[in-house]
N, C-alpha and C positions, 0 to 999 in steps of 0.2 A: 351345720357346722360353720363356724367362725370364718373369715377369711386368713385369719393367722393360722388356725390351726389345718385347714386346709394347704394352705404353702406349705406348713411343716409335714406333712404327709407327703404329700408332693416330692420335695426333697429327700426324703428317708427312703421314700421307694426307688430314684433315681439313684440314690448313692449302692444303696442293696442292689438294682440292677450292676452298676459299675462293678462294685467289689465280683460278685457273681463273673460277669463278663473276663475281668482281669484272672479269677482263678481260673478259670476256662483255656485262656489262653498262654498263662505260666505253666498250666499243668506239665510238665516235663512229663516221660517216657521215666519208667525204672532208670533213676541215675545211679552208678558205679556210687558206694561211700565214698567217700574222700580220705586222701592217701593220709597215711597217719605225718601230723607236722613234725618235721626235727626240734630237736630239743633248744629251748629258750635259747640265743645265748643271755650271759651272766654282762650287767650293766654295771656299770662303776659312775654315782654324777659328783663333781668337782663344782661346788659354786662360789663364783668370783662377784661381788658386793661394788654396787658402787657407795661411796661415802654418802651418807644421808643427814640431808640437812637438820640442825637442831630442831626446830619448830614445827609443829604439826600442820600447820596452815602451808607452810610452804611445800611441805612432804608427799599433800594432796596435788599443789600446783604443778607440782614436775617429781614425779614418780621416780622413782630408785629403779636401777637399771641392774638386776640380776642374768648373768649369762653363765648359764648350765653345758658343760661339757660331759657326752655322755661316752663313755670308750667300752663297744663292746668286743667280746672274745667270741670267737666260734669255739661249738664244743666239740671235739675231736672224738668220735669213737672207734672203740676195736685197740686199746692202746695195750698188743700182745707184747711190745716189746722186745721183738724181730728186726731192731734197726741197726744200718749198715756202720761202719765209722765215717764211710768218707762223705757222708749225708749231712756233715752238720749246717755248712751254708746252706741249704735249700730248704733246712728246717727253718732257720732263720727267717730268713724272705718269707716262708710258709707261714709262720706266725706273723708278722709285719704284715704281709697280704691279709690277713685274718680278722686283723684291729682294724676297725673302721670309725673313724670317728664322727661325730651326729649333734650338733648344736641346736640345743631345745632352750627355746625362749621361754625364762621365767621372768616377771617384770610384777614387783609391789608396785601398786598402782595408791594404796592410801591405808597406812596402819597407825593404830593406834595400841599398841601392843609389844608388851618386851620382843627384845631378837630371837630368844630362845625360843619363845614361842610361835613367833613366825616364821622359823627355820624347822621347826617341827610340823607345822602344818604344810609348808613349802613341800616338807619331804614324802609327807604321807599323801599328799595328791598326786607329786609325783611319778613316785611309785603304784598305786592304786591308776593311773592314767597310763603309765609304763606295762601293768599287767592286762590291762584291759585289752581285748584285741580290736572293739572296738567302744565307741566313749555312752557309757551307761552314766549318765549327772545323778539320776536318785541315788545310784548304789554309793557313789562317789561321795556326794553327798553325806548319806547315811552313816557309812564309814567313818569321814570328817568328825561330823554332828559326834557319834559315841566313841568315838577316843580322847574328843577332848573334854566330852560330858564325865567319862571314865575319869581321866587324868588330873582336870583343873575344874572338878563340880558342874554341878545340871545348869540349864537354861542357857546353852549352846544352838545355834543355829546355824544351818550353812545354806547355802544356793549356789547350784552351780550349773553352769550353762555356757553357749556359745556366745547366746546375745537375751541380753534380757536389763528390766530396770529395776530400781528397790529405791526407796526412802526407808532407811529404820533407825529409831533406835536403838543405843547400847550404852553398856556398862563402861564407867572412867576405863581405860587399859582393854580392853575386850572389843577388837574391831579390826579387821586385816581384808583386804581385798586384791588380789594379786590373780595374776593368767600365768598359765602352765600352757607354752603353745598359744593354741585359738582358744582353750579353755578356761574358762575366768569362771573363778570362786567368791565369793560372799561369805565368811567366816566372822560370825560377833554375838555376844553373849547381853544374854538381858538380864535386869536387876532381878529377885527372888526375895519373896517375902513370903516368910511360914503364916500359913493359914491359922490363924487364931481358934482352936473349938472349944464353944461353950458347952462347959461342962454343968 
């Protein structure tokens, strides 16, 4: 056997002892299910636009600054409708106590693409990042990729991650890169040419 492939044995067996070792030691005892979660609350997001320079070179240099206001509601149950009259101020304060509000950093960092269509994708990430309980990029991704494949024709691509790099190509209008949070997207579309068959 090789010296390389020897290391890689080597390796593989340590890593398999590891994982082994780790489940060994996570094995938890019969854990209780986990209690069932209360219901979502329902999000509302409000986005305020800074002015974005004419020019696309500059657009890149210093990023448009989107700040996402999200106000959520708690959801009330059991609403029999047994309430007193003289309860309405503490209803009040009850709902006011209820709203909580939560500043989610969105920020275009370099577009090349109508506003419509980058308020459409703004919004579908999101949301799809808002329903997640925690950040799944492929699905995220995925999602991205066939809505706008759906929407605005094939050869859509997206990437999305915490931290990552890309050089790519794209189509005139088709190119938007923007963070949701710590989450940053890669959204841009490549040229399509029908395959010629000889017939």
């Amino acid at each position: 056997m090789d010296p390389a492939s020897e290391e890689l044995e080597q390796r593989s067996r340590y890593l398999s002892s590891l994982i082994r070792r780790t489940k060994l030691h996570a094995a938890p005892a019969l854990a209780p299910p986990p209690p069932t979660p209360p219901p979502e609350p329902e999000t509302k997001l409000q986005l305020e636009m800074e002015p974005q320079p004419e020019r696309v070179e500059e657009a890149a240099k210093k990023p448009a600054a989107v700040a996402a206001v999200v106000e959520k509601r708690e959801v009330k149950g059991g609403g029999g409708g047994g309430g007193q009259v003289g309860k309405g101020k503490g209803k009040e304060k009850e709902m006011e106590k209820g709203k909580e509000e939560r500043k989610v950093s969105v920020r275009v960092r370099a577009a090349d693409m109508p506003l419509a269509m980058q308020r459409r994708a703004v919004r579908l990430a999101f949301d799809a990042v808002a329903a997640m309980p925690r950040l799944d990029s492929k699905r995220l991704a995925l999602a991205l990729k066939k809505e706008f494949d759906a929407t605005y024709g094939p050869a859509w691509h997206c990437i999305v991650g915490t931290g990552f790099g890309s050089y790519v190509t794209h189509s005139v209008g088709g190119f938007l890169y923007f963070s949701v949070d710590k989450v940053y997207v890669l959204l841009f579309r490549t040229a399509v040419e029908p395959l010629g068959h000889p017939q």
